[in-house]
N, C-alpha and C positions, 0 to 999 in steps of 0.2 A: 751468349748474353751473360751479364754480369748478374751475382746473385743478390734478390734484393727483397725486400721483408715489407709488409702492409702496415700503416700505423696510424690507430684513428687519434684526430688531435680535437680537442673540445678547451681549450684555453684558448693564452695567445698564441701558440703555432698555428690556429685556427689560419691567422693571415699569414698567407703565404711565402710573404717577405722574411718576415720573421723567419718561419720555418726555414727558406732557402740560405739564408744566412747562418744557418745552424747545420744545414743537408743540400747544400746544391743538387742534389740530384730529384730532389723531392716535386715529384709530379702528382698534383690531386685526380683523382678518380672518379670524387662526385661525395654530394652528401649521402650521410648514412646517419643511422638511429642504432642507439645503443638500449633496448631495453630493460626494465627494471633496474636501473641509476638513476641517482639525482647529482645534476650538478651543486657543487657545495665549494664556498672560496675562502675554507678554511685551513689549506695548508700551510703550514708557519716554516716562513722564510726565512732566510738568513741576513733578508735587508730587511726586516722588522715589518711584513705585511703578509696579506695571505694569497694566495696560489691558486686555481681551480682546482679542484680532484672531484673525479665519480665515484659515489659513493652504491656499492650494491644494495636491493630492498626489494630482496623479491616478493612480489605480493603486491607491490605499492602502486603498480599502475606507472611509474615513473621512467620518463625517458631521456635522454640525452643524444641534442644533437651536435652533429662533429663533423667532420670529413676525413675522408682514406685517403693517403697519401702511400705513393710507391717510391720508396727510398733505398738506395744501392746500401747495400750491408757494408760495407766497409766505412761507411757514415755515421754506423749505429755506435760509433765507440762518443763521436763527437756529439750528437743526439744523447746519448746518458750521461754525458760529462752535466751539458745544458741544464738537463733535468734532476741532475743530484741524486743518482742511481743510488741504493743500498744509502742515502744519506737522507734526502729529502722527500724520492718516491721510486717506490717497488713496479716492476714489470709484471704484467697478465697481457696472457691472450682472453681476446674477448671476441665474443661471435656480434656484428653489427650487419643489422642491414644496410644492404646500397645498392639502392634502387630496389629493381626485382628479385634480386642475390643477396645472399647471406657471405660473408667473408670474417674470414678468423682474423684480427687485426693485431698490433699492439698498442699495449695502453700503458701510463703511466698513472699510479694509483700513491698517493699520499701514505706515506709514514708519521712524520711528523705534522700533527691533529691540533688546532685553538681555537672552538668554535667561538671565540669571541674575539678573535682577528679579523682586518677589512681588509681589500686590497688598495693597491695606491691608484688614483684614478686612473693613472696611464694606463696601469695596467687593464686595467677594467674599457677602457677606451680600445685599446688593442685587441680585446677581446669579442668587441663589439664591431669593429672594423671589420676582422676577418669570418663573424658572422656575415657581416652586411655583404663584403664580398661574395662570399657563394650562395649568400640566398638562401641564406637557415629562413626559417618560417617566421614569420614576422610577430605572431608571437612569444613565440623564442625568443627573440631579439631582445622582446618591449621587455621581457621576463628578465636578460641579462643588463639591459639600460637601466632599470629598476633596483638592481643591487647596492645595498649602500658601499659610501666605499671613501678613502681617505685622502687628504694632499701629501704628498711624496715632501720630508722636509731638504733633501735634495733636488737642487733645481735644477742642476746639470745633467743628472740622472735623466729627471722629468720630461726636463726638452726635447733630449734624448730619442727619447722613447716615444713621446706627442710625433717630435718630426717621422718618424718609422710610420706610424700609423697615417699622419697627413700623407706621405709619399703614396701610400698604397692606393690599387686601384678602386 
């Protein structure tokens, strides 16, 4: 068997499409909870909007939820390009629940920080999508539907991205 690495995703790899499109080999596992983090969609893009990132706060009572996906390693090169390795966001292992098991995952953690950046709807749309897909807890959800967030002034972009998330299951 080929060697292959756990990675919890709480953005838009959330939906799975996405993800696959990034890591064909990426099979989800099931939801999991990352505790003491807050989701926060302050990381500052390169297309002028903001990112999801977890942010740690131990003490805070604060969780995040995401899914474990099993992705062959030789993926991970394409997976860090995605994500803007050493540019836009830093790698940790992080211990997540899923289900009745604890599992060491990886995660991608924000560098570059604007807490007064939105995201572009899509994106927030897409995030919400591959929530609604596995069945994050529907407060969770209402809590990500909730986030403000901004119109993409690319509209080829936009469509783009709407159609991604309309396709998905």
């Amino acid at each position: 068997m080929a060697a292959q690495f756990l990675y919890f995703a709480y953005g838009s790899n959330l939906l799975s499409q996405r993800l696959r499109a990034r890591t064909p080999s990426a099979v989800a596992l099931g939801c999991a909870v990352l505790r003491g983090h807050e989701l926060r969609w302050h990381m500052a893009s390169r297309d002028g909007s903001g990112k999801c990132d977890v942010v740690s706060g131990p003490g805070t009572g604060q969780t995040v939820h995401g899914v474990v996906y099993r992705i062959a390693s030789d993926e991970k090169k394409a997976l860090d390009t995605a994500e803007s390795l050493g540019v836009g966001y830093r790698q940790q292992i992080v211990e997540v629940e899923l289900g009745a098991e604890t599992a060491h995952a990886l995660v991608y953690q924000a560098l570059r920080v604007d807490a007064s950046i939105l995201p572009y709807d899509w994106y927030k749309t897409l995030v919400v999508s591959g929530a609604l897909e596995h069945g994050l807890p529907a407060l969770y959800r209402q809590q990500l539907k909730a986030a403000p967030c901004k119109p993409d002034p690319d509209a080829e972009r936009s469509m783009r991205h709407y159609d991604l998330a309309l396709r998905s299951p």
